[in-house]
Phi, psi and omega in degrees: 000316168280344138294346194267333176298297192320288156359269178320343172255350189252334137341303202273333173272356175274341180268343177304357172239029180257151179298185193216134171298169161197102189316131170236086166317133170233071172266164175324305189327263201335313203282328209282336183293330186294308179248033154287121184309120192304156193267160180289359187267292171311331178301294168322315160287316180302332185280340178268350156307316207299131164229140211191137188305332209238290167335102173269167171285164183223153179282122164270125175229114191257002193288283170291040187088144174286116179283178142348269190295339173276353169301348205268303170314291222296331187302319210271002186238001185229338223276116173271349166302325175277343164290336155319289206303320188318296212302358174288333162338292189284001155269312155337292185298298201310311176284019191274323206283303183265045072341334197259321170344132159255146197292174178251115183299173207233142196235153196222135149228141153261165201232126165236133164217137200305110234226340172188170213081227166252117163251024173263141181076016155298162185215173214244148191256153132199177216216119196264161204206157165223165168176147188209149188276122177226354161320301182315333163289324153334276196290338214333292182318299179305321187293304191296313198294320174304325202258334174258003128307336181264354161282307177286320154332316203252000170276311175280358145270359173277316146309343173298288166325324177262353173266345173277324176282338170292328185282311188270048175241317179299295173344279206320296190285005161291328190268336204254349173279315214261003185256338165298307178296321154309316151295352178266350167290304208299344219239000195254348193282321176265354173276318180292349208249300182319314181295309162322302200322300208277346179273314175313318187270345160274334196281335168305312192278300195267355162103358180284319167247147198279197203267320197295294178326262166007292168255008165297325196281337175260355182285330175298302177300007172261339194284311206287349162296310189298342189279302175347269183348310202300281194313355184269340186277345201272301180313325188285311216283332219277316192284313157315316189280313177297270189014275213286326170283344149302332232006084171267177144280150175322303174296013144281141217237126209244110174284135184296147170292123163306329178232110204224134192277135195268132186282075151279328200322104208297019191272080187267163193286210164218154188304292180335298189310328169278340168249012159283114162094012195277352175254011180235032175233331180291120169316286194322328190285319184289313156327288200311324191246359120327303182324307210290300194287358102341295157299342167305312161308312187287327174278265176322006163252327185300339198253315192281345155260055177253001176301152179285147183284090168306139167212137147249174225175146175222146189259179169188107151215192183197108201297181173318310167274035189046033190263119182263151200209124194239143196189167148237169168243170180208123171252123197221129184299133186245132192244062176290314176230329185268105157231041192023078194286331216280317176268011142322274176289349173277313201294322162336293142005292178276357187243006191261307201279350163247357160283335165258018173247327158284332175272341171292331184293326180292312164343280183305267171013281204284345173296321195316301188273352157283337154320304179317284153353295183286325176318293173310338202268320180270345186258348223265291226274309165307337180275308184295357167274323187295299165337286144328279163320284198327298201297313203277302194326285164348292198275321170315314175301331182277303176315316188266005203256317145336281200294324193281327169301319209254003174092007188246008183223163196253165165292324184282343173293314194281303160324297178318265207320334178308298199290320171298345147326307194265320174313308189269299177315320177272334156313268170014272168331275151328299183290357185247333154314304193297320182271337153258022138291325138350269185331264167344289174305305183309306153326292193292328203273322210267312187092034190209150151280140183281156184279140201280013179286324194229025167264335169219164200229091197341150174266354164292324184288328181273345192323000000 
């Protein structure tokens, strides 16, 4: 009776540490919830919560518009590609987990019962085994350090992921403030030019202006409607990809901070300064080289298990003639042909294949960022030329705009110099666009934010 009570605790207690199924259905319900948008109460705590290697927290007011940086928290807190990439975490931890498990000894009984020959004054024979595998304890250590380098590898490259997806989030709302200003010049360009069309078209009709006047005069205003146009698909496409780096649905319609600082500032870095220290600042780099010290691990677990494999064990049994005998063993591996050369050389292999790969990544880093450099430095020398035009531009127009009031001037001369006006206002444009975008690839190429003293500039200043 008292074994079978004992039996009965040891049953209940091996199933109270088995896991317990639970079905997760991947259904409409289930999928639509998962990329139902965080209520904004939730946004709000989570963005003064965050914690992130590069990412600080922000007060989120979502009331006065989305800024840069708060485009930036939300992505990395609503974004469903990121929520994906997270869960390789909780595969990380899990194999950490199970690395550190010890095998489970083995409990073994026989049964022998005397069944022919002389079998007088036999007794039914048997025999209980206890025995447990400890090779595994060997590498034990080494294994646990590989699976918890690699826990730290898949949290900085998973931060790695959210800071990229946090950047072009930022981008998106930089491009849709600098494509509103381009549409509201192109729109101020075709209303003027719409009006010209219809006073050129009255004056035609009266015979005042030739046929030539006339369609110089529409043409100019189909070209500055088709610049609209352009500029309306591009905004709708612009407003779609922040969408999607938020992860809103498309028909949400997300309002802009009105006033929002622009990183113009004409300050490039010097290179040496920028790939100092670059490899303990770049996620990616950090990642890469946690990865390394893992497979490193995993090569030293690989060599402590070519030891042979041991198992020991203690017996208690009892022959036929009732002689009972208590005693252990010991099984030992003879590593005659398996000494496990063969997972030796992968992990060696591989780990040969990320010490080069990691000085290529440092490489790549550092061209990055002198290309960037060199870019900032060449669009810097392009905006001031633009700039310088715009200014030439301006005053021929101002000029012509005079002489053309006083009769001294033809329309189509004053239309051309217009259309080279707005042509240079949107370069500008476009060239202050392309540098901060620079700027951002540089924060990504360096791994850092630049300091805000000497990064941004009122969006007023440029007004």
């Amino acid at each position: 009776m008292k074994k079978k009570y004992l039996l009965t605790c040891i049953i209940v207690a091996i199933l109270q540490g088995c896991a317990i199924y639970h079905k997760m259905p991947v259904d409409r319900l289930t999928v639509e919830k998962k990329l139902c948008p965080p209520a904004m109460n939730d946004v709000q705590a989570l963005a003064k919560s965050i914690k992130h290697p590069i990412l600080k927290p922000v007060v989120f007011n979502y009331n006065d518009g989305l800024s840069p940086d708060e485009a930036a928290i939300l992505a990395v807190i609503a974004n469903p590609n990121l929520r994906a990439i997270r869960d390789q975490k909780g595969i990380a931890k899990a194999q950490l987990l199970s690395a550190g498990i010890l095998p489970n000894p083995q409990i073994s009984y026989s049964l022998d019962v005397p069944t022919g020959g002389s079998t007088n004054g036999t007794i039914n024979a048997g025999g209980l085994g206890l025995a447990w595998d400890i090779s595994s304890l060997i590498s034990r250590s080494a294994s646990m350090d590989a699976a918890r380098e690699n826990t730290a590898s898949v949290d900085l490259r998973v931060a790695w992921q959210e800071w990229q997806v946090a950047q072009a989030a930022k981008l998106h709302v930089f491009r849709l403030l600098f494509i509103k200003k381009q549409l509201d010049m192109a729109k101020e360009t075709e209303r003027y030019l719409r009006k010209n069309l219809k006073t050129v078209q009255k004056a035609f009709s009266l015979g005042v202006k030739t046929i030539i006047d006339r369609d110089a005069a529409k043409m100019a205003y189909l070209n500055a409607y088709d610049t609209v146009l352009t500029l309306l698909r591009e905004q709708n496409r612009e407003r779609l990809a922040l969408n999607r780096s938020l992860g809103f649905p498309p028909a949400y319609e997300i309002l802009l901070q009105k006033k929002i600082g622009l990183p113009l500032c004409k300050n490039v870095p010097e290179y040496q300064s920028v790939i100092k220290g670059i490899e303990d600042r770049r996620l990616d780099l950090l990642g890469l080289k946690k990865g390394y010290e893992s497979r490193d691990a995993r090569v030293r677990a690989a060599i402590l298990s070519q030891f042979p494999g041991i198992n020991i064990g203690v017996n208690h049994a009892r022959d036929t003639g009732n002689v009972v005998t208590t005693g252990f063993a010991v099984t030992l591996d003879l590593p005659f042909f398996d000494r496990n050369q063969g997972q030796v050389a992968i992990e060696r292999a591989g780990r040969k294949q990320l010490s080069d790969e990691y000085a290529a990544r440092i490489f790549d880093a550092r061209s990055q960022v002198a290309t960037i450099l060199a870019d900032m430095n060449s669009t810097i020398k392009q905006m001031d030329s633009a700039e310088k035009s715009v200014n030439i531009s301006t005053r021929l127009v101002k000029a012509y705009k005079n002489a053309l009031s006083a009769g001294n001037a033809d329309v189509i001369s004053y239309n051309n110099l217009l259309a080279d006006l707005e042509t240079g206002r949107q370069n500008v444009l476009k060239l202050q666009m392309n540098f901060i975008e620079l700027r951002i690839a540089m924060e990504i190429a360096s791994g850092k934010y630049p300091g805000r003293d000497d990064a941004v500039e009122m969006e007023a200043r440029h007004d």
